[in-house]
C-alpha positions in Angstrom: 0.0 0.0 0.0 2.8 2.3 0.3 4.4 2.2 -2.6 1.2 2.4 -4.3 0.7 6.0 -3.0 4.8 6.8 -3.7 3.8 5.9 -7.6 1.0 8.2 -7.6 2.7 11.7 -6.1 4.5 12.0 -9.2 1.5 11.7 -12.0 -0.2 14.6 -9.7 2.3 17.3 -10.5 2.3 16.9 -14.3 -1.0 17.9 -14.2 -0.3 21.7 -13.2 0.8 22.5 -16.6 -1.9 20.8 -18.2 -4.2 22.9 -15.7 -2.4 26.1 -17.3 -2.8 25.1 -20.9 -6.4 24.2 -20.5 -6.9 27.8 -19.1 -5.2 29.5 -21.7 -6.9 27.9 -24.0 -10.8 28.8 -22.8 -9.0 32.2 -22.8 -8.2 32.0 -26.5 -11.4 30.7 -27.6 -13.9 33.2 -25.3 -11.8 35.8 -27.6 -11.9 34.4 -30.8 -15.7 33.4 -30.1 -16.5 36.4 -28.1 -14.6 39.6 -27.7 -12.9 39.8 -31.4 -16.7 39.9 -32.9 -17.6 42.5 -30.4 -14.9 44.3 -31.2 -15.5 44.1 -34.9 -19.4 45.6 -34.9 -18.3 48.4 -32.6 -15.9 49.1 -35.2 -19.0 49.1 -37.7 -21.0 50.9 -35.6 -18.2 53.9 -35.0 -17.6 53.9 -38.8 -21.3 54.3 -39.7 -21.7 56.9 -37.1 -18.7 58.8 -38.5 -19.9 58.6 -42.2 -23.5 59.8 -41.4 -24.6 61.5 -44.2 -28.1 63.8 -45.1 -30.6 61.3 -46.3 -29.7 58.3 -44.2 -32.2 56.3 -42.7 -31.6 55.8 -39.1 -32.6 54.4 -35.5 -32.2 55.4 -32.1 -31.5 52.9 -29.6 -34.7 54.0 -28.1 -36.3 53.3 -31.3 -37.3 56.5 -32.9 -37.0 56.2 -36.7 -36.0 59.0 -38.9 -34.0 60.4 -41.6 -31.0 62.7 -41.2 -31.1 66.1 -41.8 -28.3 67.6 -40.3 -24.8 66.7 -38.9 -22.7 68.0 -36.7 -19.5 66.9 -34.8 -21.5 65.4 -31.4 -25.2 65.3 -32.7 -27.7 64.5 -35.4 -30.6 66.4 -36.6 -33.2 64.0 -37.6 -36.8 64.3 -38.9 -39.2 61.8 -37.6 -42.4 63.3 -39.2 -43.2 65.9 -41.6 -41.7 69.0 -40.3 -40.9 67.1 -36.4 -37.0 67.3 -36.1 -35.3 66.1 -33.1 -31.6 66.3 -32.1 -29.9 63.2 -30.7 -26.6 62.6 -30.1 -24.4 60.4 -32.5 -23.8 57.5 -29.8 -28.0 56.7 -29.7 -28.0 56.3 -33.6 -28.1 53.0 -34.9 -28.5 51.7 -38.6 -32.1 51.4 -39.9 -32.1 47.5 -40.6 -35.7 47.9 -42.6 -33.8 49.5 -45.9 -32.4 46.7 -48.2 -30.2 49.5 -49.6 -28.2 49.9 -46.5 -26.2 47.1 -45.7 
C-alpha cells in the first residue's frame, strides 16, 4: 500500500501544466468566439456613425426612426415626421435595418 501512494505523487504534478494550458486555452477561444466579434461591430457601428450623411435612414437605440437632416460633430438632426425634427446625439444612432439598400 505504500508504494502504491509513492507511484501516484509523481503523475499529480504533471498535471499543473496541463491545468495552465487548458486555461489559456478557454481564454483563447472566449476571444476568438467572443470579444474579437464584439470588437468588430463596434468598429462598424463607429464607422457608420462617422460617415453619417443627409438622407440616411436611421434608429435610435430607443427606437425613434427618422432620416438625417443635419450633422454635426456630437449630434444628429433628424426628422421623424413631416416638419418634427429632433436632435440626438451620435452614440444613440443606430443603422435602420428595414432599408435593403443599407447594408
Amino acid at each position: 500500500m505504500f508504494t502504491l501512494l509513492q507511484t501516484a505523487a509523481p503523475a499529480a504534478q504533471g498535471g499543473g501544466w496541463s491545468m495552465w494550458i487548458m486555461l489559456a486555452l478557454i481564454f483563447v477561444v472566449m476571444w476568438f468566439f467572443m470579444i474579437r466579434p464584439q470588437r468588430k461591430q463596434q468598429k462598424e457601428l463607429e464607422n457608420f456613425r462617422n460617415a453619417l450623411k443627409n438622407g440616411d435612414k436611421v434608429v435610435t437605440i430607443g427606437g425613434i426612426y427618422g432620416t438625417v437632416c443635419e450633422v454635426k460633430e456630437d449630434y444628429v438632426l433628424i426628422e421623424v415626421d413631416k416638419d418634427v425634427k429632433i436632435r440626438v446625439s451620435k452614440q444613440a444612432l443606430v443603422k435602420d435595418f428595414t432599408d435593403p439598400n443599407r447594408q
